[in-house]
C-alpha positions in Angstrom: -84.7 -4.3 116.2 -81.8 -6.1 114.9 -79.3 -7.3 117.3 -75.9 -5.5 117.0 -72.3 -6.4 115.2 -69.7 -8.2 117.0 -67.4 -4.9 115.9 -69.7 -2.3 117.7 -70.1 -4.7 120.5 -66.0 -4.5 121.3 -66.0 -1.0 120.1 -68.5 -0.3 122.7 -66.9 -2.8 125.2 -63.6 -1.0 124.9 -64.6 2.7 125.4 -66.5 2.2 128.8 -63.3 0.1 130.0 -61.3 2.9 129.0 -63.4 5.8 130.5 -63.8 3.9 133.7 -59.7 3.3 133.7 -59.5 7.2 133.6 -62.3 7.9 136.3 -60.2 5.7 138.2 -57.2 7.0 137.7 -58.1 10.5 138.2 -60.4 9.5 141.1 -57.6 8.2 142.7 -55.0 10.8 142.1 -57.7 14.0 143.2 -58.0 11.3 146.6 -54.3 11.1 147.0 -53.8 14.8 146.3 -55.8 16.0 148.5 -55.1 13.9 151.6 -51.7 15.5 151.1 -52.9 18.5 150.7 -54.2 18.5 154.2 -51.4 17.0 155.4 -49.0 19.7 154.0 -50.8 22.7 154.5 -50.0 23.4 158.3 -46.5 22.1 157.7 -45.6 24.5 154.6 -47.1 27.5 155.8 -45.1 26.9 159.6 -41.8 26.2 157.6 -42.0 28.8 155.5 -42.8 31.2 158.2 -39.5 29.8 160.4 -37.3 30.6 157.2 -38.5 34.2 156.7 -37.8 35.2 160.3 -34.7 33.7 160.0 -33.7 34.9 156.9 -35.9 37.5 156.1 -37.2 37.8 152.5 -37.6 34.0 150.7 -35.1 33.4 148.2 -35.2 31.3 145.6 -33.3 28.5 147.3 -35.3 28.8 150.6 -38.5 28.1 148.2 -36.8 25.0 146.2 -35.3 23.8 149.5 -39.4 23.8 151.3 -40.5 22.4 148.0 -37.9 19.7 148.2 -38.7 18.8 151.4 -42.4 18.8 151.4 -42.3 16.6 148.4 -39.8 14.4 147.2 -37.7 14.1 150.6 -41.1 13.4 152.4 -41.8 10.0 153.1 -45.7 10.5 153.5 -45.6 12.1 149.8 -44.1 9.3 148.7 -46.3 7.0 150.1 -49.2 8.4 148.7 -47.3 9.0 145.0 -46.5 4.8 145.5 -50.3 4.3 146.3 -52.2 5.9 143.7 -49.7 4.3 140.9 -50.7 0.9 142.9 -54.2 1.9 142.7 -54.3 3.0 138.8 -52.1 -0.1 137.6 -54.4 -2.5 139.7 -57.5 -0.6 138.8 -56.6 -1.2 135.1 -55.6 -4.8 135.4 -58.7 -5.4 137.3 -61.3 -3.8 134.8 -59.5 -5.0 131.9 -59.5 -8.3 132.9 -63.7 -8.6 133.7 -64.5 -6.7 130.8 -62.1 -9.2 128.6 -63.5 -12.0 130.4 -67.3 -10.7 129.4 -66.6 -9.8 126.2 -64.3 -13.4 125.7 -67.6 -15.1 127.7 -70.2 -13.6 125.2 -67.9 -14.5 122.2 -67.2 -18.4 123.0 -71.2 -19.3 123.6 -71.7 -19.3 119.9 -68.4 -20.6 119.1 -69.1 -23.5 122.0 -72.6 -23.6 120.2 -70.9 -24.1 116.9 -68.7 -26.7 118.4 -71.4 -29.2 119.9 -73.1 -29.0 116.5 -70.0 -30.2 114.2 -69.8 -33.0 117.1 -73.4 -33.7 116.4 -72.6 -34.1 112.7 -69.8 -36.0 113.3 -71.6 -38.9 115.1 -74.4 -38.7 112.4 -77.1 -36.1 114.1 -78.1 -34.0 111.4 -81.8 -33.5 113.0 -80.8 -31.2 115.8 -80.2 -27.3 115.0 -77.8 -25.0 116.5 -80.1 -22.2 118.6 -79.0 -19.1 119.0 -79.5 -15.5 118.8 -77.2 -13.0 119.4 -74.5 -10.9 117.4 -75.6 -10.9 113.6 -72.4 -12.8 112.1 -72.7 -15.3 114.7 -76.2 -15.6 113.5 -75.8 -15.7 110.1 -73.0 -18.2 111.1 -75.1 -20.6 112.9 -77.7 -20.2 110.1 -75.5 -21.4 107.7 -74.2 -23.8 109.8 -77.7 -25.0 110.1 -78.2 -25.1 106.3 -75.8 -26.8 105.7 -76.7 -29.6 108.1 -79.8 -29.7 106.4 -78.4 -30.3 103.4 -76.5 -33.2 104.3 -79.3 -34.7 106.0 -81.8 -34.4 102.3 -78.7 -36.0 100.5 -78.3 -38.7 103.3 -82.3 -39.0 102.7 -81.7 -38.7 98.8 -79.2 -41.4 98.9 -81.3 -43.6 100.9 -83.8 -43.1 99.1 -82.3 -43.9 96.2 -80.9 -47.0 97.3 -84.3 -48.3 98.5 -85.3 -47.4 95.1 -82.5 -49.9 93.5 -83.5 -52.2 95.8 -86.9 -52.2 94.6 -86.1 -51.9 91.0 -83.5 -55.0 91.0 -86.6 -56.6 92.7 -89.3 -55.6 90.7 -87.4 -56.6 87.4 -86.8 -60.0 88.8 -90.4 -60.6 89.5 -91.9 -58.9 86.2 -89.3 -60.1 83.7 -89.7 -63.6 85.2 -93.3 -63.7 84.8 -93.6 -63.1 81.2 -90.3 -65.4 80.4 -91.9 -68.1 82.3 -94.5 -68.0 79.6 -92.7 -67.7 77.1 -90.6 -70.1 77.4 -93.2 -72.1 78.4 -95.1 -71.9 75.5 -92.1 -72.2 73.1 -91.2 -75.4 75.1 -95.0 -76.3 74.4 -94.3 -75.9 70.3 -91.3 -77.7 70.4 -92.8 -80.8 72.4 -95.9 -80.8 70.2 -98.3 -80.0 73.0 -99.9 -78.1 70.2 -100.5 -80.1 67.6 -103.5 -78.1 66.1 -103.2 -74.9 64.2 -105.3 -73.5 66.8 -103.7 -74.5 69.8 -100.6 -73.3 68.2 -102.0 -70.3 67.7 -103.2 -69.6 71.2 -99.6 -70.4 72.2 -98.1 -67.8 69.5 -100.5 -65.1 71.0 -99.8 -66.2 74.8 -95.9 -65.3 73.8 -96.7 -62.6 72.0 -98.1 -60.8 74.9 -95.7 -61.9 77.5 -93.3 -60.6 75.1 -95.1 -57.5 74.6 -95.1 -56.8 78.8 -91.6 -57.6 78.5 -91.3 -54.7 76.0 -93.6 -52.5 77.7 -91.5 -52.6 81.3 -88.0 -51.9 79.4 -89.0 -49.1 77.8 -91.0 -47.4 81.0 -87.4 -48.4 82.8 -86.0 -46.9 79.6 -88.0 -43.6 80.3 -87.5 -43.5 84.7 -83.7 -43.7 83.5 -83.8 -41.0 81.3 -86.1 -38.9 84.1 -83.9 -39.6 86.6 -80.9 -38.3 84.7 -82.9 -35.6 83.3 -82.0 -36.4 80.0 -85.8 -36.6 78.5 -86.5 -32.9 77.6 -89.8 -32.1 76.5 -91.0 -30.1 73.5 -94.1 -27.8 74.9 -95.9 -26.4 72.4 -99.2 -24.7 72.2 -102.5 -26.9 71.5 -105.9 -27.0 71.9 -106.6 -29.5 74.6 -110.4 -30.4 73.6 -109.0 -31.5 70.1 -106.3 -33.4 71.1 -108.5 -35.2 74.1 -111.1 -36.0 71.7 -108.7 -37.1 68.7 -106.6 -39.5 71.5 -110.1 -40.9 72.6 -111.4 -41.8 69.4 -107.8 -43.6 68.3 -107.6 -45.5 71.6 -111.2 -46.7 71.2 -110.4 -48.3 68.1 -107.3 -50.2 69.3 -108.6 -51.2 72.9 -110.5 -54.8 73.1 -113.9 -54.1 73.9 -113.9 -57.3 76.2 -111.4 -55.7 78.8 -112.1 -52.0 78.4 -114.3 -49.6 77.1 -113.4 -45.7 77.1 -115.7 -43.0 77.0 -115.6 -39.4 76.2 -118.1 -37.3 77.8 -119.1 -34.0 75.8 -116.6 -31.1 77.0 -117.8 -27.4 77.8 -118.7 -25.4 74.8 -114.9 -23.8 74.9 -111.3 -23.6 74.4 -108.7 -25.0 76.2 -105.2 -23.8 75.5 -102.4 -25.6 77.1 -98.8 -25.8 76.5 -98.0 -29.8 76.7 -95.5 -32.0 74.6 -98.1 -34.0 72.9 -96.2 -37.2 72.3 -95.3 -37.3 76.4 -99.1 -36.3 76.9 -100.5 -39.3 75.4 -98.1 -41.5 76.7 -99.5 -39.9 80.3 -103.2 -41.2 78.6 -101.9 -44.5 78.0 -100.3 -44.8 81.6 -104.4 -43.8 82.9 -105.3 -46.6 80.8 -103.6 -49.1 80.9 -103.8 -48.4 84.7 -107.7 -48.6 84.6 -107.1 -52.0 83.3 -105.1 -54.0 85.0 -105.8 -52.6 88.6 -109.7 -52.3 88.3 -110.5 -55.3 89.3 -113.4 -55.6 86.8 -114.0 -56.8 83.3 -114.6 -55.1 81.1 -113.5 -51.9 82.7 -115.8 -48.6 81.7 -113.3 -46.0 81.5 -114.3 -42.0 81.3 -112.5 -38.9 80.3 -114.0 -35.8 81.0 -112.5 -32.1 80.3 -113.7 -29.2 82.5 -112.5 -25.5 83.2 -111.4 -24.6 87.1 -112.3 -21.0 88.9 -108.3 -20.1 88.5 -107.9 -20.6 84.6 -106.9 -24.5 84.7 -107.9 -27.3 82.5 -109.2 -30.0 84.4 -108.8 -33.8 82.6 -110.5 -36.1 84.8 -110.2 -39.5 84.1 -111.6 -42.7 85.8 -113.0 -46.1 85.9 -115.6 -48.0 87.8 -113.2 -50.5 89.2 -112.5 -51.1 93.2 -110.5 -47.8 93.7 -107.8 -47.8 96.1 -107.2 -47.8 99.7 -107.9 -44.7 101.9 -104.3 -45.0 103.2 -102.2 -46.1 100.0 -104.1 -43.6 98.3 -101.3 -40.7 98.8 -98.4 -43.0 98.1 -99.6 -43.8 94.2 -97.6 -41.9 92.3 -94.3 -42.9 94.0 -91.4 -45.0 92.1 -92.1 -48.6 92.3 -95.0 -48.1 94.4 -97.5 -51.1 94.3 -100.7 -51.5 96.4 -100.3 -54.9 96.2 -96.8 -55.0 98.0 -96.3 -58.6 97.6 -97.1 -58.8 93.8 -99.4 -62.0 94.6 -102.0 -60.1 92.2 -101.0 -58.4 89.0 -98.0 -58.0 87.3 -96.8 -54.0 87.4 -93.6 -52.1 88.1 -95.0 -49.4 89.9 -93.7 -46.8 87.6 -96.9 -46.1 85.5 -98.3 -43.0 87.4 -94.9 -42.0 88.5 -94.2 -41.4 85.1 -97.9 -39.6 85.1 -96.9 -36.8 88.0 -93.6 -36.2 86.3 -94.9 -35.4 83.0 -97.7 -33.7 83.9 -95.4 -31.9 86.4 -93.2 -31.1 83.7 -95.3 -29.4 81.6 -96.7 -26.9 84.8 -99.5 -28.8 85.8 -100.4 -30.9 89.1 -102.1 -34.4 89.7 -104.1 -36.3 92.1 -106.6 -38.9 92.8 -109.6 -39.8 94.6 -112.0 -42.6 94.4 -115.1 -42.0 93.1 -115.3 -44.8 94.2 -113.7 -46.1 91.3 -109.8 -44.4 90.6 -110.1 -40.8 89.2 -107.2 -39.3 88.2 -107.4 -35.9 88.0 -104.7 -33.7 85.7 -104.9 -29.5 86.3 -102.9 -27.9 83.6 -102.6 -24.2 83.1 -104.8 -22.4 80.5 -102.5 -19.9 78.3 -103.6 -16.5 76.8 -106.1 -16.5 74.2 -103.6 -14.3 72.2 -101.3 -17.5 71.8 -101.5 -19.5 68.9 -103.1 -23.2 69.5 -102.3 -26.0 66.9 -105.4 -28.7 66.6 -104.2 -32.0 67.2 -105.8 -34.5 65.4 -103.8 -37.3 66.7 
């Protein structure tokens, strides 16, 4: 049952003060008329009988002059006449003022209510809500009231959040761009002392800055694509494709370019079907790339086996497991790896990484309607679920 409106609640409010008013009122004047009325009685009838004998037949004057004197020339009548106004007047003042006072009590405990909770925000307590149930506007009031305190509270988080997150990135670029232009200039410094003074050793330093320069390049542009997530300014083009060709076709160019020292990939045969997705395929094998380059530098293990393996789900999802037989992760950083700038090794002693590899993952995948997680296996598994679409759709084959 729905509580009732702050209108019907004075409506009602006012009609029983006003119907009790008049019970009073004519309570009182039916008391004060008829304690005259037994007062008058004997009186009247005597008088009137002493003004017939005396002047025979009542005339009109003899009536007026009885009436006079019975009523507005008797004191008693008076009296009472001067009482029951007293009693009416006092009667209305009284039951006016504790139904106002009620009705003003009710009103002000949500408006009181209302008042403690802007306090609260004032001094920087979002957390606590303002309770209350009652009359429906004040409700919806305090609901709103409450929502809105919430949402000042997720932008106070947000902001916080985000400023951590600036933290971290000023950090994190420090410590990865120093790393690599350590090397290099290390290595140029090496060339221009003639350290290497063989064609060889020169050439060991060219390829030493040639990678450091190629991290360098690598970080900038995943900053390069946080920025434009961030600012959601990186649209994505989904288009219909067949997910077994396109997984397949990745593999088999990835193969060819990865060192077979430090990683291997394998495909494992997928199920005898189709697999229909809508994905933007360029974004889609940067999210491969991000897996892989993962698999690599955090296995812990040389060279890393990694495996790709596409499977079908009981609610119409492709599932694109991939994973490596490196150390896995930690039971309780586990949740936290697909966070901004997040880092199991906190204090970067380890590897070089920015932390935004598998963030970039969960947004894409996100992006194109599909979820991720991970588990160890007990190596990292990644696991990507992406909606199947209708077989009525048109697919394009993506041979890479």
């Amino acid at each position: 049952m729905k509580n009732p409106t702050i209108r019907k609640r004075i409506f009602a409010s006012n009609t029983i003060m006003v119907l009790l008013i008049l019970a009073l009122m004519i309570g009182a004047t039916i008391g004060c008329a008829k304690l005259y009325t037994d007062h008058l009685e004997e009186r009247f009838v005597a008088q009137a009988q002493r003004l017939s004998q005396k002047h025979g037949e009542l005339d009109e004057h003899d009536i007026k002059s009885v009436f006079f004197d019975n009523t507005i020339k008797n004191p008693y009548f008076n009296a009472l006449v001067g009482a029951d106004l007293v009693i009416c007047v006092a009667g209305f003042i009284i039951i006016s003022q504790i139904f106002t006072k009620r009705l003003s009590n009710h009103l002000m405990v949500p408006v009181e209510a209302l008042e403690e909770g802007a306090e609260r925000v004032r001094e920087g307590n979002f957390k606590e809500k303002i309770e209350y149930t009652g009359d429906r506007e004040f409700e919806d009031l305090c609901d709103t009231f409450n929502l809105m305190q919430a949402g000042i509270l997720e932008e106070q988080e947000k902001n916080a959040r985000y400023e951590k997150m600036r933290t971290n990135l000023i950090v994190g670029i420090s410590h990865d761009l120093r790393t690599p232009l350590t090397a290099i200039h290390g290595t140029v410094k090496g060339l221009l002392d003639g350290v290497a003074d063989t064609p060889e050793m020169q050439r060991q330093f060219l390829t030493i800055a040639d990678r450091r320069a190629e991290e360098m390049e690598t970080l900038l542009r995943r900053l390069f694509y946080f920025s434009k997530m961030e600012t959601g300014s990186m649209p994505l083009e989904l288009v219909p494709v067949e997910l077994k060709g396109f997984v397949t076709a990745y593999c088999k160019g990835k193969q060819e370019v990865l060192n077979p020292d430090s990683a291997q990939l394998q495909l494992l045969p997928p199920l005898d079907m189709a697999f229909p997705v809508q994905i933007d395929p360029e974004q889609m094998a940067r999210v491969l790339d991000n897996l892989v380059e993962n698999s690599i530098k955090y296995a812990g293990t040389s060279p890393v086996h990694i495996k790709v393996q596409l499977t079908a789900s009981a609610d119409d999802a492709a599932v694109l497991s991939v994973w490596d037989d490196g150390k896995g992760v930690s039971k309780e950083n586990l949740p936290h790896l697909f966070e901004e700038f997040y880092r199991e090794d906190a204090s970067r002693s380890q590897k070089e990484g920015n932390g935004l590899g598998l963030y970039i993952v969960k947004y894409l995948v996100e992006a194109m309607g599909g979820t991720v997680s991970a588990e160890n296996v007990p190596g990292l598994q990644v696991i990507l679920r992406l909606p199947l679409v209708k077989n009525n759709e048109k697919t394009e084959e993506n041979d890479g």
